[in-house]
N, C-alpha and C positions, 0 to 999 in steps of 0.2 A: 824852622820850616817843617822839620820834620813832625814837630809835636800835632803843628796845625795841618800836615797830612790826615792823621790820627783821630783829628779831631772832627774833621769834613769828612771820613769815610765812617764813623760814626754815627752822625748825625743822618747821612742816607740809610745805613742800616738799620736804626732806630727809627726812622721813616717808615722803612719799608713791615716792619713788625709794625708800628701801630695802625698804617694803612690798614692794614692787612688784618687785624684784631678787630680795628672798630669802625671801619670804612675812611677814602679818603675823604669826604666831605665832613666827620665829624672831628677831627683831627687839624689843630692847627699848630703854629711855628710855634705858642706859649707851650701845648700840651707833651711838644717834641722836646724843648728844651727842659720842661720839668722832669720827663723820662731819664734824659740822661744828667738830669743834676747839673746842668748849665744856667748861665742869664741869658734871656730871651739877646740880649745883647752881643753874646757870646755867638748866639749863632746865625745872628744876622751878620759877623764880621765872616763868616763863610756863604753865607745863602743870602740873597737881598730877600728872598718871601719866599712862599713854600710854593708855587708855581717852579722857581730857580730849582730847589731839591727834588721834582717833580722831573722836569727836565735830564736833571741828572741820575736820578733814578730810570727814565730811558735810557739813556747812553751805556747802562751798565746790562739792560735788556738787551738794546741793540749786538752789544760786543758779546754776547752768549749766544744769540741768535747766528752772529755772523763767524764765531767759530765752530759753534756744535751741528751747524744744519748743512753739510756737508755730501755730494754724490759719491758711493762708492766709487772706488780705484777701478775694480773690474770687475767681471761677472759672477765671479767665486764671493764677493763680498756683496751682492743686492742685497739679499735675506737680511743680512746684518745693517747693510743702512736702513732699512726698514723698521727694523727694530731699535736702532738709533734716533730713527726720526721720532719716533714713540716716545720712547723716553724722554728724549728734548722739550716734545710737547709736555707731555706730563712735568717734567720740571720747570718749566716756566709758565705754565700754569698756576705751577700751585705757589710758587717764588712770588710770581707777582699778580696772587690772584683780584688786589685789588686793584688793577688795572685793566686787569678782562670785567672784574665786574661794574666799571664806571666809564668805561674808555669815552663814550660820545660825549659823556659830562665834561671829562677832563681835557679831549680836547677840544670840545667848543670854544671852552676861559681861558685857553693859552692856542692864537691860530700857531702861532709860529711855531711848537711842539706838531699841532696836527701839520702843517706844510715836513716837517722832518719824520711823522710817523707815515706818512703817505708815501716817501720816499723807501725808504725801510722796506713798505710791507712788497712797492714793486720789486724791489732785489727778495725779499724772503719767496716770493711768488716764482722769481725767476729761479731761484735756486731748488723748490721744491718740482718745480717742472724737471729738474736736472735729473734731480733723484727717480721721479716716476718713468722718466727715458728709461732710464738705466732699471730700473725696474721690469721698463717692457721689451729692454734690447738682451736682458736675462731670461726673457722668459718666465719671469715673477709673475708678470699679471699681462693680461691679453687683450688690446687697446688701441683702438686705431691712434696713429701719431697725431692727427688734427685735432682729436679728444682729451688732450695731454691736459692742455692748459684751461679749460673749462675743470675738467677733476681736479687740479690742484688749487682751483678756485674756489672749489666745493667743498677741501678739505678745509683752506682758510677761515671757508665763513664758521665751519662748527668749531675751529681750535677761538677764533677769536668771539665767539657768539653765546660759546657753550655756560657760560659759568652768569652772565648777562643774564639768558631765559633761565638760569637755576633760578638769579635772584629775583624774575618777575610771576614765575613758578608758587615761590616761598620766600618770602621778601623778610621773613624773619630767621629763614636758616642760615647756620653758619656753613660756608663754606667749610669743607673738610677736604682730605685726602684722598677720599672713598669718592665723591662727588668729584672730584675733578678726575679720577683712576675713572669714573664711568664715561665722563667725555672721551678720554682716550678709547674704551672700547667703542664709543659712537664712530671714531675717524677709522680703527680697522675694519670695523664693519664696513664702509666704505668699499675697502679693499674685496672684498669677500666675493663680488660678482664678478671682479677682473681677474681673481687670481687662475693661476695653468691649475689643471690636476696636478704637475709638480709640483708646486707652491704650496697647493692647498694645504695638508699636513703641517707645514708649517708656520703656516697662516693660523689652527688652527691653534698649532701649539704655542703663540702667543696671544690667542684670547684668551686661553684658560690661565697662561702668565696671570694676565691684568685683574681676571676675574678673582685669582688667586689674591693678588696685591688689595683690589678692591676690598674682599671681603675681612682681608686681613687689618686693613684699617679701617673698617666699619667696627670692629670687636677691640680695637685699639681706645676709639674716640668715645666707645659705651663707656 
């Protein structure tokens, strides 16, 4: 049992790099199996098709979504889940960026995936509402409450849209790390009209963070 744990979390992982390498649509269950030196047989006794490893590869999205996207404890800590929400983004971005950049593909050819990422995204929705409360109940950013959830709808569409218009953009570039580090500065920009004079400062001093990171993996990927 154990081997064949081993060997299904594998095959998602080797999934998720060649996704991610060569788009999901050019990527099939032979070209995964030959990556990891299996028979195509081998891992259909784990995955019926590659929709199944697809599936499963959300569920491992979901379960990072639903521990890392978290409201600060209390007012001392907003800044910080701010900056936590940042980073989350950016790491599931760039984890599973081919997912951001195929999603209406991929969930058209499987509804029952879309019926379960539809569910998802209203709890991600609900949760980032939490975080911006707590954001305006700190005194972070300055926002009438009814406005909450329209802004956390706003930040949704560019975390999950942003890397989509790269690829309709430049249909031949690779996604990189620099490219997905500039989405993130798109979502704090966001921020930047709501934040207090308090904030600001340090609002500020995490775009030059990203800009830093940005640039740093632009001179990385030359």
């Amino acid at each position: 049992m154990e081997k064949k744990l081993r060997t299904k979390d594998k095959i998602v992982q080797a999934s998720i790099e060649l996704f991610n390498a060569q788009g999901e649509r050019q990527v099939t269950t032979n070209h995964i199996a030959a990556h990891l030196g299996i028979s195509p047989g081998n891992l259909y006794y784990h995955f019926r098709n590659k929709e199944d490893i697809l599936r499963h590869i959300f569920k491992e999205y979901t379960r990072l979504l639903e521990s890392r996207i978290q409201p600060p404890g209390d007012n001392a800590e907003a800044l910080d889940a701010l900056a936590n929400y940042l980073d989350v983004v950016f790491e599931l971005m760039w984890r599973f960026h081919f997912f951001y950049a195929n999603l209406p593909d991929i969930l058209a050819r499987d509804p029952a995936l879309h019926k379960e990422y539809q569910a998802v995204q209203e709890q991600v929705l609900a949760r980032v509402i939490r975080v911006l409360n707590a954001l305006r109940q700190a005194g972070v950013i300055e926002m009438p409450e009814q406005e909450t959830g329209e802004f956390a709808h706003t930040i949704k569409l560019v975390v999950t849209f942003w890397i989509s218009y790269l690829k309709t953009q430049a249909p031949e570039q690779t996604i990189d790390q620099a490219s997905v580090y500039q989405g993130v500065l798109k979502v704090l920009l966001l921020f930047k009209p709501y934040a207090s004079p308090a904030a600001m400062p340090r609002i500020l001093q995490l775009q030059q963070h990203y800009q830093r990171l940005a640039r740093q993996s632009e001179s990385v990927s030359v």
